[in-house]
N, C-alpha and C positions, 0 to 999 in steps of 0.2 A: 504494500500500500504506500502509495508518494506521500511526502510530507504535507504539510498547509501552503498553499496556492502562494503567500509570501508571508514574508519575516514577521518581527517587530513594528506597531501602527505607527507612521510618519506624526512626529510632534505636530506639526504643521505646514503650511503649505510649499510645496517640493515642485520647481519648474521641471514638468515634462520635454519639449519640444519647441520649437517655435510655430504658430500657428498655419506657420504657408508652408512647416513639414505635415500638415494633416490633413491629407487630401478626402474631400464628400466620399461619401460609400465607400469606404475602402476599411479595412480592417488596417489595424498599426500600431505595433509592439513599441512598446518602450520599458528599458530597464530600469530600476527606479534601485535604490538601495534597500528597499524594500524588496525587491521581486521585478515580475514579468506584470504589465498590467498591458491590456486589449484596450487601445481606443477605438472607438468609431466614432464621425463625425455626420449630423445631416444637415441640412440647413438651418434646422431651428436648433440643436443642439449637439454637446458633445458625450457620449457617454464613456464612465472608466469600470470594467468588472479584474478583478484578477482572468490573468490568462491562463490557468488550467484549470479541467475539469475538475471538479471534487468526487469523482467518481473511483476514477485510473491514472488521472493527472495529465491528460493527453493536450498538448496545447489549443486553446482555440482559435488563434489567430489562423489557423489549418482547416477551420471547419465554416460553416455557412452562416451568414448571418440573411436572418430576411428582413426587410426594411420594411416600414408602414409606421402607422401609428401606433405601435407598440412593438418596436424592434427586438430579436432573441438572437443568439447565435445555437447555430448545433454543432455538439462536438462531433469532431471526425471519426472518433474512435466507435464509440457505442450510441451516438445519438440522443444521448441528453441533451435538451432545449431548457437555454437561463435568457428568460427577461433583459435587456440591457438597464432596462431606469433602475432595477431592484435588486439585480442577481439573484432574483426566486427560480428555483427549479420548475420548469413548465412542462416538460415530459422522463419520466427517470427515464435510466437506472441510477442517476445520480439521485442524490437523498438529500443533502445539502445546499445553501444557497453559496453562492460565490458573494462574496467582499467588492463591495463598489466603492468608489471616491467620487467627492466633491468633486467639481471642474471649475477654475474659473480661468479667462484669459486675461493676462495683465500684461501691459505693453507689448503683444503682441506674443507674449510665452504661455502656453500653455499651462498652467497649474495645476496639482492633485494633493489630494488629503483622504485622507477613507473617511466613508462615510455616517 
């Protein structure tokens, strides 16, 4: 069984990326001191979940996210679907929620904190 999806919670707000690294629709890892965290961007928002499944730990920036008004990704391995806004489990075999962050952009850098 893989460990927790990342470390120790970020005291507080940790610059990700810079915003023109985060292209619409597109899935986009970033390594944090913390871990792996999955951004996805859409027009009205950006969401941050940890990047591996809490299932087998399989990463998800590899698996499918589908877009709408209530965005999820499914893991590549077995097929668990997490919510982006909440990291709630939407279909197992996974049984846990995945760890989300704050997001805010400040002078053009992306920011995270969990949530």
């Amino acid at each position: 069984m893989p460990g927790p999806p990342y470390r120790a919670p970020m005291a507080d707000w940790t610059a990700a990326l810079p915003i023109d690294e985060l292209p619409l629709a597109t899935s986009t890892v970033v390594t944090l001191q913390e871990g792996k965290v999955l951004l996805y961007r859409t027009e009205e928002r950006i969401y941050a979940i940890a990047n591996r499944c809490t299932h087998q730990g399989a990463p998800l920036d590899r698996g499918v996210v589908k877009a709408g008004a209530d965005p999820s990704v499914t893991c590549p391995a077995h097929g668990s679907v997490f919510r982006l806004a909440d990291g709630r489990v939407m279909r197992p075999p996974a049984g846990t929620s995945l760890p989300t962050f704050e997001v805010r952009v400040t002078d053009g850098m992306v920011e995270l904190r969990p949530s």
